[in-house]
C-alpha positions as CSV (number, residue, x, y, z in Angstrom):
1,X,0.0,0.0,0.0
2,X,1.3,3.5,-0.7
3,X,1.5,6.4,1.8
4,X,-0.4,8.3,-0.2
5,X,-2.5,11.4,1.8
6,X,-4.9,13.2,0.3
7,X,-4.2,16.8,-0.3
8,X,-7.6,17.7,0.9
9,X,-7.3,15.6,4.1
10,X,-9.2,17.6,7.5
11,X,-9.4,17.1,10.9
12,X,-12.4,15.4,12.1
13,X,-14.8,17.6,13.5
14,X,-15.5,17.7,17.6
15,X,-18.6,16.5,17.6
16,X,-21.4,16.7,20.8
17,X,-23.4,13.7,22.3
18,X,-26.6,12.7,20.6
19,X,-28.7,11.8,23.6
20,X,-29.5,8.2,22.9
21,X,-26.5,7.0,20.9
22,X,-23.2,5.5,22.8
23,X,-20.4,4.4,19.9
24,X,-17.4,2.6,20.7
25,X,-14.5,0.7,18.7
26,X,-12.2,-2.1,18.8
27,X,-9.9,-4.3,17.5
28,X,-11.0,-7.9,15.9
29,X,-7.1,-8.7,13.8
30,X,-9.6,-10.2,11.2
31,X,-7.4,-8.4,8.4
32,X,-5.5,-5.4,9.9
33,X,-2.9,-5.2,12.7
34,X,-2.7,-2.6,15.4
35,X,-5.6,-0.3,14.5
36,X,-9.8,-0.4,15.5
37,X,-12.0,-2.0,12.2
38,X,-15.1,-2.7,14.3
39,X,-17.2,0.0,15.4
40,X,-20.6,-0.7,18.2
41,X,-23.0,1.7,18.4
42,X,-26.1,1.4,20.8
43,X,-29.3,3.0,20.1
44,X,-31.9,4.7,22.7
45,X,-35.1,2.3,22.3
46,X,-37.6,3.3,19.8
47,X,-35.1,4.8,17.2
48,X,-36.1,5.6,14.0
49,X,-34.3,4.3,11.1
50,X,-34.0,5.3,7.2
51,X,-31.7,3.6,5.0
52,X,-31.1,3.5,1.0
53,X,-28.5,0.8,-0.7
54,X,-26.6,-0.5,-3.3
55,X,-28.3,-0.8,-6.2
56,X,-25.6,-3.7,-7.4
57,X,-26.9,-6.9,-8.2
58,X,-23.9,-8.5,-6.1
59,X,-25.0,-7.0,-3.0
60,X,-23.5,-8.2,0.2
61,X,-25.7,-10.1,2.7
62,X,-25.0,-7.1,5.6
63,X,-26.9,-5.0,2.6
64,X,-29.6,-7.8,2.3
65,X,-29.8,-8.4,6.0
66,X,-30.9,-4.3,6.3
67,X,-32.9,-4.0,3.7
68,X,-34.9,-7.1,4.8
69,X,-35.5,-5.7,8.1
70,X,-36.2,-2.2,6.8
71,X,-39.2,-3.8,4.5
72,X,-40.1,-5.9,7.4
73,X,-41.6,-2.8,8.7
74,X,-42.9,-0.5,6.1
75,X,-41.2,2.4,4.7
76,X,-38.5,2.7,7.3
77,X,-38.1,1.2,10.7
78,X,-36.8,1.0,14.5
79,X,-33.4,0.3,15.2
80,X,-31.6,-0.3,18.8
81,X,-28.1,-1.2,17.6
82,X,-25.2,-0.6,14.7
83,X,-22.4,-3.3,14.0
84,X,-19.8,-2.3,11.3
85,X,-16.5,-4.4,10.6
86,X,-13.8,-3.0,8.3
87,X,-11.4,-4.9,5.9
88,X,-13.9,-7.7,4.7
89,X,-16.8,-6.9,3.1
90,X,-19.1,-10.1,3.7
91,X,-20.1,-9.9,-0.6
92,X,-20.6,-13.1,-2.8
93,X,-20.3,-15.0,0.1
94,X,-23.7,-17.2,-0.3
95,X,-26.1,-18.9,2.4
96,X,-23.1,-18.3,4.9
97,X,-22.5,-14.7,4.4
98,X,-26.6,-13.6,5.2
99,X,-26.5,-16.9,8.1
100,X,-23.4,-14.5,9.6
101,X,-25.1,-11.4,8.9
102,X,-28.0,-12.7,11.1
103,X,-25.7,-14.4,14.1
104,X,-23.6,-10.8,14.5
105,X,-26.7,-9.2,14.8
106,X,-28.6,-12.0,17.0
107,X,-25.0,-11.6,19.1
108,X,-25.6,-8.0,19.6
109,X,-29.2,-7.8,19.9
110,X,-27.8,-10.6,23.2
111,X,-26.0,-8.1,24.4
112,X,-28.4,-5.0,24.0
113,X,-31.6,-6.8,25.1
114,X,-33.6,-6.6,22.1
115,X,-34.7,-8.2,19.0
116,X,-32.1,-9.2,16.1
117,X,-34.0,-7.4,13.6
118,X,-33.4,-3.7,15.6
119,X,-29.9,-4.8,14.8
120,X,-28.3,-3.3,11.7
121,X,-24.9,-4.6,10.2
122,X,-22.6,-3.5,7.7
123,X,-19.5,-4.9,6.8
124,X,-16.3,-3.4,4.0
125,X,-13.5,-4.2,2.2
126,X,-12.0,-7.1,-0.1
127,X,-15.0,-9.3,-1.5
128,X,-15.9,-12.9,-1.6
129,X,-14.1,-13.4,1.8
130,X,-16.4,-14.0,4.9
131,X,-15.3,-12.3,8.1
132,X,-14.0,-14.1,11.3
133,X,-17.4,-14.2,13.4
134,X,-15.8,-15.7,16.2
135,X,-13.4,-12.4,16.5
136,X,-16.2,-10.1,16.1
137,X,-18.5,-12.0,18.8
138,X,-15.4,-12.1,21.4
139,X,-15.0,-8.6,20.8
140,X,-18.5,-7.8,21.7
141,X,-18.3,-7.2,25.7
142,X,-15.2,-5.1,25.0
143,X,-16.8,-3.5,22.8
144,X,-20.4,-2.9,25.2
145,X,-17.8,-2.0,28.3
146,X,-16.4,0.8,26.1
147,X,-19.6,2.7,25.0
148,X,-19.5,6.4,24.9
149,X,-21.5,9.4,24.0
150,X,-18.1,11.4,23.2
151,X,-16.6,8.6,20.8
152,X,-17.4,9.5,17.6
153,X,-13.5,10.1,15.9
154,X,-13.0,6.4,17.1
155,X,-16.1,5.1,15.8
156,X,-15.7,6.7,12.5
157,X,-12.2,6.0,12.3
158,X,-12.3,2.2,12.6
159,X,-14.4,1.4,9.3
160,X,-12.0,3.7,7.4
161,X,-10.4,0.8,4.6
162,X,-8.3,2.5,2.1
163,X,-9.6,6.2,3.5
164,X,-6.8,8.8,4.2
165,X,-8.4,10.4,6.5
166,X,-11.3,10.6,8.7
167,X,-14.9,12.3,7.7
168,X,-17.0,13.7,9.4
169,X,-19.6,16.7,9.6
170,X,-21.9,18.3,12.6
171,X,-25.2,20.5,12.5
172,X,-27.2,21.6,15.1
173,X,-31.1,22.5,13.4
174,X,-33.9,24.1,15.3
175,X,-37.5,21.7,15.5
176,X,-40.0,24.9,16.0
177,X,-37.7,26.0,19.8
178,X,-36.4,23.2,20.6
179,X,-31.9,22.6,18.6
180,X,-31.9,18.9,17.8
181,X,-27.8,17.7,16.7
182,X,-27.1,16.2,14.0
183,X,-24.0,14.3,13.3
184,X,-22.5,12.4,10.3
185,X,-19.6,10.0,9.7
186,X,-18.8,8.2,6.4
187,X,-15.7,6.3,4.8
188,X,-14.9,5.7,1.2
189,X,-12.2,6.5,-1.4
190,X,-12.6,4.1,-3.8
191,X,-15.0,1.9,-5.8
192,X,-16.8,4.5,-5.8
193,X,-19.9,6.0,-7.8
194,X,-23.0,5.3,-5.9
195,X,-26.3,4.2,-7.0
196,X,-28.1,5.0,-4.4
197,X,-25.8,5.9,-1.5
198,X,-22.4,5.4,-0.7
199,X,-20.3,3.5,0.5
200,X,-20.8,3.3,4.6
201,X,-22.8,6.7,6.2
202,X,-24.0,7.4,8.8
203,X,-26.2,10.1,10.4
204,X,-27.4,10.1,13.9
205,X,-29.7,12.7,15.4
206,X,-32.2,13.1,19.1
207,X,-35.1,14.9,16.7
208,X,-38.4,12.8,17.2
209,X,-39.0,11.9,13.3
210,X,-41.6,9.1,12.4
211,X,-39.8,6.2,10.1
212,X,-41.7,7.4,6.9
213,X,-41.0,10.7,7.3
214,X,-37.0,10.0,7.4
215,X,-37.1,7.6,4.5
216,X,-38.9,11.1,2.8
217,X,-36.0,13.1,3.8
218,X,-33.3,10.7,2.8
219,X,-34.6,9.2,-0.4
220,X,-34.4,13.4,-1.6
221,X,-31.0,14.4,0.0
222,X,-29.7,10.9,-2.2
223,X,-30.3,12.4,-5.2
224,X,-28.4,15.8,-4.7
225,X,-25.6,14.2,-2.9
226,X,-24.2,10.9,-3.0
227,X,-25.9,10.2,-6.4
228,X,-23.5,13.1,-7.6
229,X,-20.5,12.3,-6.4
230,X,-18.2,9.4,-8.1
231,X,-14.6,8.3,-8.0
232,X,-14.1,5.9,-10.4
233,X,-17.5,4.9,-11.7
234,X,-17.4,1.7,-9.9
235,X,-20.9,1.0,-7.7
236,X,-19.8,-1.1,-4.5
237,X,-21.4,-3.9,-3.5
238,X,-21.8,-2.9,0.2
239,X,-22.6,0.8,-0.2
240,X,-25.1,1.8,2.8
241,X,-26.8,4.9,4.2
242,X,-28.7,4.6,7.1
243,X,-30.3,7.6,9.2
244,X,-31.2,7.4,13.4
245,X,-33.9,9.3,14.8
246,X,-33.2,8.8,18.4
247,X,-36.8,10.9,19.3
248,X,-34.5,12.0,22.6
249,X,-35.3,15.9,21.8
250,X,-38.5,17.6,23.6
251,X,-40.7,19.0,20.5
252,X,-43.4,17.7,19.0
253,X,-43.8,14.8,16.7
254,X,-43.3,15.8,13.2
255,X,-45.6,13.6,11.3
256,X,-44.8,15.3,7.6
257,X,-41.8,15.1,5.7
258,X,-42.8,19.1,4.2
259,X,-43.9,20.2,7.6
260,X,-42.6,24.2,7.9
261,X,-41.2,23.7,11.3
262,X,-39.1,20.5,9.9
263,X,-37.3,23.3,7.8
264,X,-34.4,24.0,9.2
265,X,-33.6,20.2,10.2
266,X,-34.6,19.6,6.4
267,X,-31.8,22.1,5.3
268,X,-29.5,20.8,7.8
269,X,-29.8,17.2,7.1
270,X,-29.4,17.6,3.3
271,X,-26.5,20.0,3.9
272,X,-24.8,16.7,5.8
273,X,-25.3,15.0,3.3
274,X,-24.0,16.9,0.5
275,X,-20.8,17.6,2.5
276,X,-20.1,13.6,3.2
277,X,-20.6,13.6,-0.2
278,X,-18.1,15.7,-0.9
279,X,-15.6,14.5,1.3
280,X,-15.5,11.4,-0.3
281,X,-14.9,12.5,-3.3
282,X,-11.7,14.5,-1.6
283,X,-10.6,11.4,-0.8
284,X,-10.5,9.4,-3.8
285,X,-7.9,6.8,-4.1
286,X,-4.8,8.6,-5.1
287,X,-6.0,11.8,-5.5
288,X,-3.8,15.3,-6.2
289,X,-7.0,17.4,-7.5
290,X,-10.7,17.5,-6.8
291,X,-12.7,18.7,-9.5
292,X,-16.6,20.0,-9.5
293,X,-18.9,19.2,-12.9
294,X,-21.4,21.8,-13.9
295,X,-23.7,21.0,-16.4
296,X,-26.6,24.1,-17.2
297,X,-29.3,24.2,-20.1
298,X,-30.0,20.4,-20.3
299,X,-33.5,19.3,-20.7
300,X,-33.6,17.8,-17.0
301,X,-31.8,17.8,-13.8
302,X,-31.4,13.7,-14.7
303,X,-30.0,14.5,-17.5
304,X,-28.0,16.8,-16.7
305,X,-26.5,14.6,-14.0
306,X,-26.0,11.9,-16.5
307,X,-23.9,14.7,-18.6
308,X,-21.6,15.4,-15.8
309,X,-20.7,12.2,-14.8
310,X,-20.1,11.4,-18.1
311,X,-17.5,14.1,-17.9
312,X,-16.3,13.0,-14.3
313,X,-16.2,9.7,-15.4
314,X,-14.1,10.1,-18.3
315,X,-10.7,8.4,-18.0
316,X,-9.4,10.5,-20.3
317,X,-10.9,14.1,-19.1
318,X,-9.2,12.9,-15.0
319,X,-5.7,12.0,-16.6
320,X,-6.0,15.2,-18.3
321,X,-6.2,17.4,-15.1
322,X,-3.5,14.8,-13.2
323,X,-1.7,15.9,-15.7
324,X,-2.7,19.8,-15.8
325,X,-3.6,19.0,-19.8
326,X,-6.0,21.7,-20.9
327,X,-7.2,19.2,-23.4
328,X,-10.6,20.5,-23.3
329,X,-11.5,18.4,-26.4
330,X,-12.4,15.8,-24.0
331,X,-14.5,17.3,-22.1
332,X,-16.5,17.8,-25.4
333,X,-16.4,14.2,-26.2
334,X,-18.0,13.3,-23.2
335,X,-20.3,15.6,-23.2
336,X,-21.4,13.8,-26.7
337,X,-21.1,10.3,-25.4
338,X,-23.2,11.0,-22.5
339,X,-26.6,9.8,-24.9
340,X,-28.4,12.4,-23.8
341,X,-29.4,15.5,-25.7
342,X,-27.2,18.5,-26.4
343,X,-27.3,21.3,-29.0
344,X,-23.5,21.4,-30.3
345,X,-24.1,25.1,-31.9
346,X,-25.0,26.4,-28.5
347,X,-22.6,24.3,-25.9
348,X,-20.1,26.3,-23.8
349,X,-17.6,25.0,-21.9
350,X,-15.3,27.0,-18.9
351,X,-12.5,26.0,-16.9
352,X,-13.4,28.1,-14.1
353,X,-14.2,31.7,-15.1
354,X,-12.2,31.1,-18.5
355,X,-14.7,30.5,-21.4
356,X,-12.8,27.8,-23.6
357,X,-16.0,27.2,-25.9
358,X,-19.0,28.6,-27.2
359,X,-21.4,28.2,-29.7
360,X,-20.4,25.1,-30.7
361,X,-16.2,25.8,-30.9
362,X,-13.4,27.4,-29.6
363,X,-13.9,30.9,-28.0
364,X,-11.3,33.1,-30.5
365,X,-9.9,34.5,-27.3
366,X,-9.3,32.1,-25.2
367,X,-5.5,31.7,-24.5
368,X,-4.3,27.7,-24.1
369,X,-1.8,29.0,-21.6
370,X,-4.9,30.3,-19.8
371,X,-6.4,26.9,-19.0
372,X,-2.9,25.2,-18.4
373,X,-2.2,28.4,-15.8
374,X,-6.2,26.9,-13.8
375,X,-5.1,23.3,-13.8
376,X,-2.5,23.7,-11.9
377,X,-4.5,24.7,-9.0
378,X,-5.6,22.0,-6.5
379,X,-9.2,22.7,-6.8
380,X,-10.8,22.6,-10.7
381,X,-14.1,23.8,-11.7
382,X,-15.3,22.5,-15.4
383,X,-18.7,23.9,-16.1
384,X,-21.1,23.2,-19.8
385,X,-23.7,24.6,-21.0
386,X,-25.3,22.5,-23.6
387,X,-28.0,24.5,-25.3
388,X,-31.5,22.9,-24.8
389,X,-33.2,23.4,-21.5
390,X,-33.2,24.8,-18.3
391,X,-31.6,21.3,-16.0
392,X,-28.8,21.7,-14.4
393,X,-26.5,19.2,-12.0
394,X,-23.4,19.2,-10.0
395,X,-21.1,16.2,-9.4
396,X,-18.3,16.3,-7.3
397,X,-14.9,14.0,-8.3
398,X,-11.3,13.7,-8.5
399,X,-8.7,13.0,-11.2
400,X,-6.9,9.9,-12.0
401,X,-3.4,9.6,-11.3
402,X,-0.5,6.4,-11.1
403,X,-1.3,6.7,-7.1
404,X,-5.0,4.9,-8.0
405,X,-3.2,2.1,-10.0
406,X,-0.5,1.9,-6.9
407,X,-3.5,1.5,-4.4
408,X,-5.9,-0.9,-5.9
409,X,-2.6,-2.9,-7.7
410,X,-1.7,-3.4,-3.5
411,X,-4.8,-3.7,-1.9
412,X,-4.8,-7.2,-1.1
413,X,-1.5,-6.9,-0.1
């Protein structure tokens, strides 16, 4: 494995208690030495949970396991307990991955007095390898004699796989008078362009929110965020968001997702969201710039999402800006491969506030020592305009450099 760090790496954020959850981590040695990859967290009872998945046919059976509990009670459901484990993902494991889905969380729900299906599990890292169950159930009363409000770095830190650093953002929101916290941890940094979700987030908060109503919330906020954010174009198998409601806040029940005192908390959440989002995409395997697609005047915010990732996917428009190539030639092909409709005579295209394109070809006064002056900046800002609508999308990625062949040619290593 390289030593690669992110250039964008930040401190993880002090975060407050969230009356009703206690987190704690440990140390299984299922894959690596000397660090946490097995995060507890204990949930106040009658939680409300929200959760959105993969949508890869080779899901793993911790993604099955949640979503079959989830159903189990309607759009959303209750939750008393998390279980992550780090470094083995638990995927294309058959009838014994989902039987040791269900023993972790019969093991925990043991140990937190309650039923297995208030038990959610996730699991990450290499695929078709089934964690050591015995090494995660042994950890268990460690793991219950540690529980804290305060430890959210450590939590957050021990699901981290080929992450460079830890992420993390906190809100507070106001619920008509009363502040309800919000906070958010997720890892991810490769295999990356969810379908769905992401990778593994999370987001706890004490507001009282019905089941429904967070499933509401979160099934929006996907679209906006992690469904415009992508690495490498590659859906995991595992990728997971689940919201807690731990209804520990004095206000009233909200009992509509478009309530008008829910508006704050609804900007707040999506906010979270957006910036976990984000992170991730600062942390994409072996990345030295992170780059933000525009994409204005398409005939639908879909499509124009579909345009910009065709542009953030493009192997050839990331190894252009890893290499600080103004080639913006690419970022035209793209745009056409996209299969989505554009107007050639009326597409623009700008490296930050230089206008390369317009009209359908090169602006006569744009200068190629102009874009190749922008790319060398860390943070790179490609916007098109492509002439037939009023949609418009943002996706959030990184370039392509040798460090992402380094990192995924070493990661079983």
């Amino acid at each position: 494995m390289t030593d690669h760090i992110s250039p964008f790496a930040s401190d993880f954020p002090d975060m407050p208690p969230v009356p009703g959850v206690r987190l704690a981590a440990g140390a299984s040695g299922m894959r690596y030495k000397k660090r946490n990859d097995v995060m507890l967290v204990e949930l106040a009872e009658g939680t409300q949970v929200a959760g959105v998945f993969t949508k890869n046919a080779m899901t793993g059976a911790p993604v099955d396991w949640c979503k079959s509990i989830l159903k189990a009670k309607g759009s959303g459901g209750s939750g008393r307990g998390l279980i992550v484990n780090a470094g083995i993902s638990n995927v294309f494991t058959g009838a014994a991955g989902l039987a040791l889905a269900k023993d972790t969380a019969s093991a925990v729900a043991h140990l937190l007095h309650c039923a297995p299906e208030e038990i959610y599990v996730s699991s990450t890292g290499i695929i078709g390898e089934l964690p050591d169950k015995e090494k995660i159930i042994t950890l268990l009363p460690t793991l219950r004699h540690k529980l804290s409000e305060t430890a959210w770095s450590q939590a957050a830190r021990a699901i981290n796989t080929t992450d460079t650093f830890t992420k993390g953002i906190t809100r507070t929101a106001m619920i008509g008078n009363t502040k309800v916290t919000l906070n958010g941890f997720i890892k991810g940094s490769g295999m990356i362009e969810p379908n769905m979700a992401t990778m593994l987030g999370y987001v706890f908060t004490d507001a009282k929110i019905p089941a429904p109503v967070l499933q509401e919330l979160l099934k929006a906020d996907v679209e906006v965020s992690y469904n415009c954010m992508t690495v490498d174009s590659d859906t995991s198998t595992s990728d997971t968001i689940l919201v807690f409601a731990t209804g520990q806040a004095q206000h009233w029940e909200v009992t509509a997702a478009d309530a008008p005192e829910l508006a704050d908390f609804r900007d707040k959440l999506r906010e979270i969201h957006v910036e976990l989002a984000k992170l991730v995409a600062m942390d994409g395997e072996g990345i030295s710039k992170f780059i933000t697609v525009k994409v204005r005047g398409a005939k639908s915010f879909a499509s124009a999402r579909v345009i910009a990732k065709s542009i953030a996917n493009s192997p050839l428009v990331k190894t252009a800006i890893a290499g600080e190539d103004a080639n913006w030639g690419r970022i035209a092909m793209a745009i056409g491969k996209s299969g989505e409709k554009v107007n050639p005579g009326k597409t623009s295209i700008r490296f930050g506030t230089h206008l390369i394109a317009k009209d359908g070809c090169k602006n006569p006064d744009y200068k190629e020592e102009q874009g190749a002056a922008y790319l060398k900046g860390k943070r790179i800002d490609i916007t098109a305009d492509v002439g037939v609508g009023t949609g418009e999308a943002t996706v959030w990625t990184c370039d392509l450099t040798h460090e992402y062949i380094a990192i995924n040619a070493d990661y079983r290593s």
